[in-house]
C-alpha positions as CSV (number, residue, x, y, z in Angstrom):
1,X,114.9,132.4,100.6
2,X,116.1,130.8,103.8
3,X,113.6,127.5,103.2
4,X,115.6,127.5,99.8
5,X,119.1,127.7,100.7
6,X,118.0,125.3,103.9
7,X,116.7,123.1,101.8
8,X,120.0,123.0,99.2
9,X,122.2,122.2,102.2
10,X,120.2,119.4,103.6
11,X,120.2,117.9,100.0
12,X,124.3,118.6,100.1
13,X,124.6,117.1,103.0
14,X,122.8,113.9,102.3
15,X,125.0,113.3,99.4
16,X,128.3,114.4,100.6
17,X,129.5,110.9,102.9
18,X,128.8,108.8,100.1
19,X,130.9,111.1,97.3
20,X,133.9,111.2,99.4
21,X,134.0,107.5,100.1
22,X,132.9,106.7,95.9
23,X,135.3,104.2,94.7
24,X,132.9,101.5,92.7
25,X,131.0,101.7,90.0
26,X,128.2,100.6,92.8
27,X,128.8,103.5,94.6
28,X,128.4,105.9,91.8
29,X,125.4,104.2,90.6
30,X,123.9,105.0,94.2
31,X,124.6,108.4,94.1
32,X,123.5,108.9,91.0
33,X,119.9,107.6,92.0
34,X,119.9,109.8,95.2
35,X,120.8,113.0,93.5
36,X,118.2,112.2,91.0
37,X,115.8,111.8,93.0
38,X,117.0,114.4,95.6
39,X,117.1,117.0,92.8
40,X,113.0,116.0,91.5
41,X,112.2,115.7,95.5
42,X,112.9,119.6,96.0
43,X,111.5,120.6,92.5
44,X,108.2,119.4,93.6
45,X,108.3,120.9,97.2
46,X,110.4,123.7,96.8
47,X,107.2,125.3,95.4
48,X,105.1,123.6,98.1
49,X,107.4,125.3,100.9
50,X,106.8,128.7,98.8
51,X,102.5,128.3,98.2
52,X,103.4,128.2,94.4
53,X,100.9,125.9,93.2
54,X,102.1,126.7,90.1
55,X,105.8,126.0,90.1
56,X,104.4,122.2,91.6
57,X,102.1,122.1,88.2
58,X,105.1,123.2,86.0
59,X,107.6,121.4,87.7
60,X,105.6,118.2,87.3
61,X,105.3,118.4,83.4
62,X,109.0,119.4,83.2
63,X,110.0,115.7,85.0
64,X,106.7,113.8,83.6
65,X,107.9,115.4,80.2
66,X,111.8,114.6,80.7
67,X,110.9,111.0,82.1
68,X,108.5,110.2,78.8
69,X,110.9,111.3,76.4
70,X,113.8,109.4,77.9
71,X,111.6,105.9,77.9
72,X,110.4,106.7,74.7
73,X,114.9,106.8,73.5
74,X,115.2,103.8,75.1
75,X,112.3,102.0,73.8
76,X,113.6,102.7,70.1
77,X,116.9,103.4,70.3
78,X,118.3,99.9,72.5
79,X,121.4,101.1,72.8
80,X,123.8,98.5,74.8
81,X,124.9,100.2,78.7
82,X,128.7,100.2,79.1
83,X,128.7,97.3,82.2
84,X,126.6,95.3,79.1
85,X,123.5,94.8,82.0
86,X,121.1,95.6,79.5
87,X,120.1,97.4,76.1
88,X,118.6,101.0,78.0
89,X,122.1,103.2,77.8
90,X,120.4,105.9,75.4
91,X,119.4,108.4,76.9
92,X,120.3,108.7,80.7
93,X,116.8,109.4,82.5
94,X,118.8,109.9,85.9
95,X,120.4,113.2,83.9
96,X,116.9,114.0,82.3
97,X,115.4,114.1,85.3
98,X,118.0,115.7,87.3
99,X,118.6,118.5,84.7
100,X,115.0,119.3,84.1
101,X,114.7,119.8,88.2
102,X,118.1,122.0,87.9
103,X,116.3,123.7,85.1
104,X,113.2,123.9,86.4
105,X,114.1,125.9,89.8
106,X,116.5,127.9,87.6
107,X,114.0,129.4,85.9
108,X,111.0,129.6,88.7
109,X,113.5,130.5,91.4
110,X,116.7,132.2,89.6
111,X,120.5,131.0,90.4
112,X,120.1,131.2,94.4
113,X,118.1,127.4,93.6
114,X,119.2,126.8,90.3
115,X,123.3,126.9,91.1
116,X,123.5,124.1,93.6
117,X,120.9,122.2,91.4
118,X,122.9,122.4,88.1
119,X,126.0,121.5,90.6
120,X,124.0,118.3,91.8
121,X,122.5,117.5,88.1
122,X,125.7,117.8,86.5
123,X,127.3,115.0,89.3
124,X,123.9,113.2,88.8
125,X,125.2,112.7,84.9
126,X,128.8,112.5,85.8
127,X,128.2,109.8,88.6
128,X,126.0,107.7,85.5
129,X,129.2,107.8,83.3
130,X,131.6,106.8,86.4
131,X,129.1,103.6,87.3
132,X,129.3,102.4,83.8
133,X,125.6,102.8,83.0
134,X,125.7,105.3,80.3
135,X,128.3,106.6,77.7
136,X,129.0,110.1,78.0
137,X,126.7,111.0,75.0
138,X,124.0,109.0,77.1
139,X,124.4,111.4,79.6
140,X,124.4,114.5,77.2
141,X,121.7,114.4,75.7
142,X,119.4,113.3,78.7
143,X,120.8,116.4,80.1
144,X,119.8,118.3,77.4
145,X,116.2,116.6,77.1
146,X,115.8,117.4,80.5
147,X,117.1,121.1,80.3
148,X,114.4,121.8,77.3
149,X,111.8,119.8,79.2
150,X,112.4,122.4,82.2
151,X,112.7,125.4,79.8
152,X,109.8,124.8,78.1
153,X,108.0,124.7,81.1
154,X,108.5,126.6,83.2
155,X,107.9,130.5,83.7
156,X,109.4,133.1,86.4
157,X,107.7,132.9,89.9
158,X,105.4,135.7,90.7
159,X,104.5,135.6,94.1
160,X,102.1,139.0,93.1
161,X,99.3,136.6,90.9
162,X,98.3,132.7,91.9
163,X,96.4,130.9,89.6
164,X,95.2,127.8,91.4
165,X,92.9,125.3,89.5
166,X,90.6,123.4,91.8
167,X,87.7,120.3,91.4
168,X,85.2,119.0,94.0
169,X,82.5,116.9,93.4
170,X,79.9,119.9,92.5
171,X,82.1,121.7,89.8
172,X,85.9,123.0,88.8
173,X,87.3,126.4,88.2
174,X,90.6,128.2,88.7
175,X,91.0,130.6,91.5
176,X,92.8,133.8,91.0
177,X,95.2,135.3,93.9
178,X,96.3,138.8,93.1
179,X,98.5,140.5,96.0
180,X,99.7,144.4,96.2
């Protein structure tokens, strides 16, 4: 639990200066991508840290699930972005990503990881609105895509039973841990 709650203040930390000084929509476009990727930085080693091979396998589908479905919005939808850069507004993949991390460590870890990672996702979405890249409904329903994506798959961590799939050049198999 300390390499968790270590690992939520270094994150805090790292995004704190730039919040305090946010006045452009430049600015909250920045923070915005480094939450975002802050947030799918520690869903992916958060599990490392803990020797849950698992949680990286489930956490990777939750963000390459939340990232697909987001390109796949924009691709049909062409929806035009607020600042009129381009037509990728719907729906935010910054919030997708972000909220299927949040969600993602929720679940695997409970609210001692998923509370500061909702906290970051949900200024991840809000920080998209502020820089003018999304409408709020952009935002919303990224979130949400990325909140199923993370629900779906994702499962409590049992430290008690590992299942570890592994592949060398002679064969592939799944190795079972069992601890009492």
């Amino acid at each position: 639990m300390k390499s968790c709650f270590l690992m939520v203040i270094l994150s805090l930390s790292f995004i704190a200066s730039p919040v305090a000084n946010a006045g452009s929509h430049k600015t909250w476009a920045n923070i915005s991508d480094l939450t975002a990727v802050t947030l799918a930085g520690t869903a992916l080693v958060l599990p490392a840290v803990k020797d849950d091979w698992e949680g990286i396998r489930e956490a990777a589908y939750s963000l390459g699930t939340a990232e697909a479905i987001s390109l796949l919005g924009k691709a049909v939808v062409h929806e035009e972005r607020p600042d009129h850069s381009d037509n990728n507004s719907f729906p935010s993949g910054h919030s997708a990503i972000a909220f299927a991390s949040a969600t993602t460590m929720y679940k695997r870890y409970g609210w001692e990881a998923g509370l500061p990672a909702y906290a970051l996702a949900t200024l991840t979405a809000s920080a998209r609105v502020a820089a003018k890249k999304h409408h709020w409904y952009d935002a919303a329903i990224g979130a949400a895509m990325g909140s199923a994506s993370g629900w779906f798959f994702t499962d409590a961590f049992n430290n008690k039973v590992q299942l570890v799939p592994w592949a060398d050049g002679k064969g592939a198999g799944i190795e079972a841990t069992i601890a009492w």
